[in-house]
ZAMARGU-4260 file (C-alpha; in steps of 0.2 Angstrom, whole numbers, plus 5000, padded with zeros to 4 digits):
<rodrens>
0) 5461/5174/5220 | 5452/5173/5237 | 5461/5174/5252 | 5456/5169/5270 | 5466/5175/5286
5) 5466/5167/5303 | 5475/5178/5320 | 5479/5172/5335 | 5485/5183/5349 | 5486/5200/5354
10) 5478/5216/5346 | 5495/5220/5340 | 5492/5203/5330 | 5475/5210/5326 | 5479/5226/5320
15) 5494/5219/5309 | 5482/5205/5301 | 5469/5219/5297 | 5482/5229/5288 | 5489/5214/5279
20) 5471/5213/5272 | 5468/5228/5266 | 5485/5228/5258 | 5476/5212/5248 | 5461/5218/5245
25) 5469/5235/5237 | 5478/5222/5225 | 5464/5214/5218 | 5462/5198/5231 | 5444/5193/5236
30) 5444/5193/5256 | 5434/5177/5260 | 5429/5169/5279 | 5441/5153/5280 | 5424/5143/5281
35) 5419/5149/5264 | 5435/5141/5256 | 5450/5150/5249 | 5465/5150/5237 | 5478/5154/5250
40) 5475/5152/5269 | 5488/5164/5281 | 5489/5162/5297 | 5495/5175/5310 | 5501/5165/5322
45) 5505/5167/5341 | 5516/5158/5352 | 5515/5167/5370 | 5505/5149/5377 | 5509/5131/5371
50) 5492/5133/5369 | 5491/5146/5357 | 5507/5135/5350 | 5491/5121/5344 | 5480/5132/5339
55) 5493/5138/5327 | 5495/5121/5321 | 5476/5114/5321 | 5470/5128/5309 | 5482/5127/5297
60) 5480/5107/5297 | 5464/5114/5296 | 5465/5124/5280 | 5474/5111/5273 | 5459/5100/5274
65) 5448/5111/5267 | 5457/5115/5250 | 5471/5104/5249 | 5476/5112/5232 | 5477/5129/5242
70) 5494/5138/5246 | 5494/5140/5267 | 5505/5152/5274 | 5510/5154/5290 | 5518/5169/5297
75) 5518/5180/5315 | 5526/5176/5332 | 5527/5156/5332 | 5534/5157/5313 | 5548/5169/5321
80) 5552/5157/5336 | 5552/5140/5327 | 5549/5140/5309 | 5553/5120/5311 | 5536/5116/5320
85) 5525/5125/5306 | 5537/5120/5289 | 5526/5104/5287 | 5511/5111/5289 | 5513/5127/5280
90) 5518/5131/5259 | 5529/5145/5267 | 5533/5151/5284 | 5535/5169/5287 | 5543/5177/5301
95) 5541/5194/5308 | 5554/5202/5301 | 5544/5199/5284 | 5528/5199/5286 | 5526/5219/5280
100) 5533/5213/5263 | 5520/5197/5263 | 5510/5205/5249 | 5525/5205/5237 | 5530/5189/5244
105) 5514/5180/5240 | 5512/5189/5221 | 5530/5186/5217 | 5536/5169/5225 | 5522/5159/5233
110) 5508/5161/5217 | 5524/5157/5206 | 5530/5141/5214 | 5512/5135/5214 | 5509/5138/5197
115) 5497/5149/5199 | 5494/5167/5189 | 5500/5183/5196 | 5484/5194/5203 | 5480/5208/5192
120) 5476/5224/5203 | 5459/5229/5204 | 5444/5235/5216 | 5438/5222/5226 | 5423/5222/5238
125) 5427/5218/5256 | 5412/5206/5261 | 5398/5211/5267 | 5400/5201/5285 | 5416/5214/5287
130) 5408/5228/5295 | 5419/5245/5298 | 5416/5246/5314 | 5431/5247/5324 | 5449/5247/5317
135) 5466/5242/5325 | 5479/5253/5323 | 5498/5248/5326 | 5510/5262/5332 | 5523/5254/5340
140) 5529/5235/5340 | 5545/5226/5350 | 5549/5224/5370 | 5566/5223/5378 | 5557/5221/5392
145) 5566/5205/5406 | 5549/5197/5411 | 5556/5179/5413 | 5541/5170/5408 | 5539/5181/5391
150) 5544/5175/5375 | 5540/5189/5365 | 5558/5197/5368 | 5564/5183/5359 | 5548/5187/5345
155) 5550/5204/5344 | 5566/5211/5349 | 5566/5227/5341 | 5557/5240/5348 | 5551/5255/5336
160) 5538/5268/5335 | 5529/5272/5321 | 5529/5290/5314 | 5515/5302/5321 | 5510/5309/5308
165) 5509/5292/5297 | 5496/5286/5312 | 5487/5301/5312 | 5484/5299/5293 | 5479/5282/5294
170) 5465/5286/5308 | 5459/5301/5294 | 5459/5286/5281 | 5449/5275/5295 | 5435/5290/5297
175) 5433/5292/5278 | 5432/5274/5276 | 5417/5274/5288 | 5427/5268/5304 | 5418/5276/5322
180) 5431/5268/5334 | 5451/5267/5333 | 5460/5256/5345 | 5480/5259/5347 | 5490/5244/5349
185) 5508/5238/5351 | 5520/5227/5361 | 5522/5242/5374 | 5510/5254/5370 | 5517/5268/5384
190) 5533/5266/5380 | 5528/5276/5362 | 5539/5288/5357 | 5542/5299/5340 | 5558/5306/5336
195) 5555/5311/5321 | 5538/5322/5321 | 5550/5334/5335 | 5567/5331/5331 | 5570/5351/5329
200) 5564/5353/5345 | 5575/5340/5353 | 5564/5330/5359 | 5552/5316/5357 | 5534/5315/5354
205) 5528/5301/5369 | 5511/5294/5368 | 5502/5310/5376 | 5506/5320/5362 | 5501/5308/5352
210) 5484/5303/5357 | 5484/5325/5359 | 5487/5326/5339 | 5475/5312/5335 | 5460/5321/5345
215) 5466/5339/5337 | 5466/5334/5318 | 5455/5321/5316 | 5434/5317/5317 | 5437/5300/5325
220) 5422/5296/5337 | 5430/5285/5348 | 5448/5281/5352 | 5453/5267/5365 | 5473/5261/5371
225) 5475/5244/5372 | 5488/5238/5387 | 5497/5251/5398 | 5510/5250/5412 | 5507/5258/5429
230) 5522/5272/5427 | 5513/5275/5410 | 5500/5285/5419 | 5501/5302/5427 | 5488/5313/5431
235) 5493/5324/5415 | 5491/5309/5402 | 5473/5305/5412 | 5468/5326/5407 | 5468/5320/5392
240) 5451/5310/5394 | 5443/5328/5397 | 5437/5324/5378 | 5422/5312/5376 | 5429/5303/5363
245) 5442/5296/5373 | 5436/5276/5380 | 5436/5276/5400 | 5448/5260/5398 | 5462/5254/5404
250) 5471/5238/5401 | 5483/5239/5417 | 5492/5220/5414 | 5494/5215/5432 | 5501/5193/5431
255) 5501/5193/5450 | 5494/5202/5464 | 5508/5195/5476 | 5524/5204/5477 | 5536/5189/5478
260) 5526/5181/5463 | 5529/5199/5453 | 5549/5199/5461 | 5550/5181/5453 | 5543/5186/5436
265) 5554/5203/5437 | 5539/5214/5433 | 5544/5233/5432 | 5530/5236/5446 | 5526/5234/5463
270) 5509/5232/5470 | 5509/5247/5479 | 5513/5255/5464 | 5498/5246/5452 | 5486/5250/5466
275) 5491/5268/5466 | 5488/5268/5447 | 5470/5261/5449 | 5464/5271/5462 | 5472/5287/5455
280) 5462/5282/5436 | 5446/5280/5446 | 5450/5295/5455 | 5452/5307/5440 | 5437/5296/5427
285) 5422/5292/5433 | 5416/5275/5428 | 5431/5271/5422 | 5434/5252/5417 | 5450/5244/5421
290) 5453/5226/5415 | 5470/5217/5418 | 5477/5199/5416 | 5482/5187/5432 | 5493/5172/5428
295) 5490/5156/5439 | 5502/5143/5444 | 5519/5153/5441 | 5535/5141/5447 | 5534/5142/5465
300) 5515/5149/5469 | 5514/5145/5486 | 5494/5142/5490 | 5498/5159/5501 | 5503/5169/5487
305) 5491/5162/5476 | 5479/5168/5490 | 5486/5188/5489 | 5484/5189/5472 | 5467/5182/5474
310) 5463/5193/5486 | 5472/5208/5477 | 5459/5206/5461 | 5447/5204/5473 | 5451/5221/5481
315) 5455/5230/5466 | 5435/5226/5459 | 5442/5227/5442 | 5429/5227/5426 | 5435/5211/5420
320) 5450/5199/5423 | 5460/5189/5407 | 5464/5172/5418 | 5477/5161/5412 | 5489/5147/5418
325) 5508/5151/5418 | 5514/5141/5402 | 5533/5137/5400 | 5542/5146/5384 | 5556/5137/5379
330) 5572/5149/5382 | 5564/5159/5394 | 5571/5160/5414 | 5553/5154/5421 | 5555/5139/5412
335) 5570/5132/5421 | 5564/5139/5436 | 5563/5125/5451 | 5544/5120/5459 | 5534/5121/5442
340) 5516/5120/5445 | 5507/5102/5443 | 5493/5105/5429 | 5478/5101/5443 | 5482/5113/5453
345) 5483/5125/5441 | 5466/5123/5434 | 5459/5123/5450 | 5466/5140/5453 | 5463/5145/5435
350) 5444/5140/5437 | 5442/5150/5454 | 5453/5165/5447 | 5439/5164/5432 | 5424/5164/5445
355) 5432/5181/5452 | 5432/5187/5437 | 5415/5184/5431 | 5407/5191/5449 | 5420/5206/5446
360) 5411/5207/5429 | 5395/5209/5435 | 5396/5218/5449 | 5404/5234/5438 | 5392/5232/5424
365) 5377/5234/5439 | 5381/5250/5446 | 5375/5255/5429 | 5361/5250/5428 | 5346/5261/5423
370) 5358/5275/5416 | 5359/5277/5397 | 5375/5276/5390 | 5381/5276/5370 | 5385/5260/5363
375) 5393/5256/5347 | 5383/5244/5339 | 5394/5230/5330 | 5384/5218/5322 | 5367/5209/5322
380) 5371/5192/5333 | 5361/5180/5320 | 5355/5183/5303 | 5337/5190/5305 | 5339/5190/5322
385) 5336/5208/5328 | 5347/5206/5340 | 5363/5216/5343 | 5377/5218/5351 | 5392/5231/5355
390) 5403/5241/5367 | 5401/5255/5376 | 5418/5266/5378 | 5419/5260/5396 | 5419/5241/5388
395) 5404/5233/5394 | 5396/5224/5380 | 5376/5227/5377 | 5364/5217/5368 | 5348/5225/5361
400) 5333/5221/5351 | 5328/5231/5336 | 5320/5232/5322 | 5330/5242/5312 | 5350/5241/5307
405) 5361/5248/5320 | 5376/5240/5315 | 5391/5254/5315 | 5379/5266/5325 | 5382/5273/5341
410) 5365/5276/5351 | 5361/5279/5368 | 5355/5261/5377 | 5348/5263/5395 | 5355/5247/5404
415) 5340/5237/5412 | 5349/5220/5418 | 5365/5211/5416 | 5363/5197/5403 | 5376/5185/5395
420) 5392/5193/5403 | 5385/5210/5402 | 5368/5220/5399 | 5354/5220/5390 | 5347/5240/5384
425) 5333/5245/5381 | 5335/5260/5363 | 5332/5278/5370 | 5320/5284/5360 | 5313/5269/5351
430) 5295/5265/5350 | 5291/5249/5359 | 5287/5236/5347
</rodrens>
């Protein structure tokens, strides 16, 4: 049976649909492409825009199309929020509360209703195109948190932490499987805590300790946290990136960089607070990058405050920005909020938000250039192309030629000009031509 999966969304999304696909793959299902046609089609879905809302709902149409006979599944954060929209398009909707039990799901109901054979266990080879380069891992899932434009409260309302010593085995099991990078993910990474691993101790393990053990007792090359909060950081947590192996990023979600915008949205920051957080980061890790999301056209985003948060980014000179215009959730606060933001002017602050970002981009990639930094390489851009591309642990993305494999190797590139959103390198060490 071949099986295709499609994610949409955050890396929590990400790290969730890569385990899912293992969990196949270990029960004799053939992990295909969705362009190369497949028996089932699932799709992790996302619902945190009305946009991601359609994407949902054009690929499983779209999977439909390509193998009408095929069972589609759709599960993830829209199939928790309103199974309704997707039951026409989709065999069986699976909400979040089931998706760690889709396997036996799929096996025991979905391949029975369709008629089809149950899957006999056996070794499968994951595709070639799947290289193991980098790997998602989740270690905590659910938010509590009042933000009043978020719908993923309403999602993932149960906020948990997964075992330390259950995460630590699963990076071993990434190292022997030939993984260099790990990247933790969750809903609220920082707000990670064990109980269990120190329960005799009375206390918790928080995310410190846990990064500590992964770093102790495990070969990982490179290890990298997705999104943090501005009170997640001290100057004790940023010791930790003494060790090389830790990536110089941080994902500090901002939404708005004026203080009546963040009041309105009931962030759990101030500005003052967030700017503190930046300078103190750049302050204790040289070359640090640090990315963060803005949100455009919030109810009530005065041209004046879309002006101090425009000027905020601007200020902060972070590595990248994620731009995106404020979208209404249904049975959220922000979307009954008076003085909702026409479309046009929200695109025109969108499109000027983005141009920030992209001279922001540039501008911290070039104080880099001429210095050779290790990048891992993630796959070659076109078939016989000789062209690669990958990260380095401070997330600028590199392009190189070469003229032997280098995907899932980390080499040392000297940057020599920014190119395509980031730099082009030139291989340490490698004979011209």
């Amino acid at each position: 049976m071949r099986v295709a999966f499609y994610t949409l969304g955050c890396k929590l999304n990400q790290a969730e649909t890569e385990s899912l696909a293992n969990r196949f793959s270990k029960a004799g299902f053939q992990l295909v492409t969705p362009g190369d046609g497949a028996d089932i089609y699932i799709a992790n879905t996302c619902t945190v825009t009305h946009i991601a809302d359609r994407k949902s709902r054009h690929w499983l149409r779209l999977a439909r199309r390509r193998n009408p006979r095929a069972l589609i599944i759709a599960t993830g954060c829209y199939a928790q929020r309103n199974r309704q929209d997707l039951a026409p398009l989709a065999d069986f909707v699976v909400d979040n509360k089931e998706k760690e039990h889709l396997l036996t799901l799929t096996q025991t109901l979905s391949l029975e209703k369709r008629g089809l054979s149950k899957v006999e266990t056996k070794q499968c080879q994951i595709l070639a195109a799947t290289i193991r380069t980098r790997s998602l891992i989740k270690i905590q899932d659910g938010c509590h948190s009042p933000c009043t434009y978020c719908i993923v409260p309403k999602v993932r309302p149960h906020e948990y932490s997964l075992p330390a010593s259950q995460i630590i085995d699963e990076v071993k099991q990434k190292v022997v499987l030939g993984y260099k990078e790990v990247v933790l993910t969750g809903t609220k990474v920082g707000s990670y805590r064990d109980a269990v691993l120190s329960a005799s101790e009375g206390s918790s393990t928080d995310l410190r300790d846990l990064v500590q053990g992964i770093l102790t007792s495990t070969g990982i090359e490179r290890l990298r946290l997705s999104s943090l909060q501005p009170s997640e950081i001290s100057s004790k947590f940023l010791a930790l990136w003494q060790d090389e192996r830790l990536c110089r990023h941080f994902h500090l979600a901002l939404q708005s960089g004026s203080e009546p915008v963040l009041q309105r949205m009931r962030r759990s920051y101030s500005l003052d607070q967030h700017q503190r957080t930046v300078n103190l980061i750049k302050e204790k890790i040289p070359g640090v990058a640090i990315t963060t999301d803005i949100m455009v056209g919030f109810p009530g985003e005065s041209d004046e405050e879309f002006e101090q948060s425009y000027s905020f980014c601007q200020q902060a000179a972070f590595a990248n920005i994620h731009v995106f215009p404020f979208s209404p959730r249904p049975e959220t606060a922000a979307a009954g909020m008076p003085e909702q933001i026409k479309d046009k002017v929200k695109q025109e602050r969108n499109q000027r938000m983005l141009e920030l970002s992209r001279s922001s981009r540039r501008r911290f990639c070039e104080q880099f250039l001429g210095q050779a930094m290790p990048v891992l390489w993630e796959k070659e851009t076109g078939p016989g192309s000789g062209k690669y591309s990958g990260l380095t642990g401070n997330y600028i993305r590199v392009f190189a030629h070469s003229e032997k494999p280098l995907s899932n190797e980390i080499t040392p590139v000297k940057l020599v000009e920014f190119h395509n959103q980031g730099m082009w390198g030139e291989l340490v060490n490698e004979n011209p031509g």
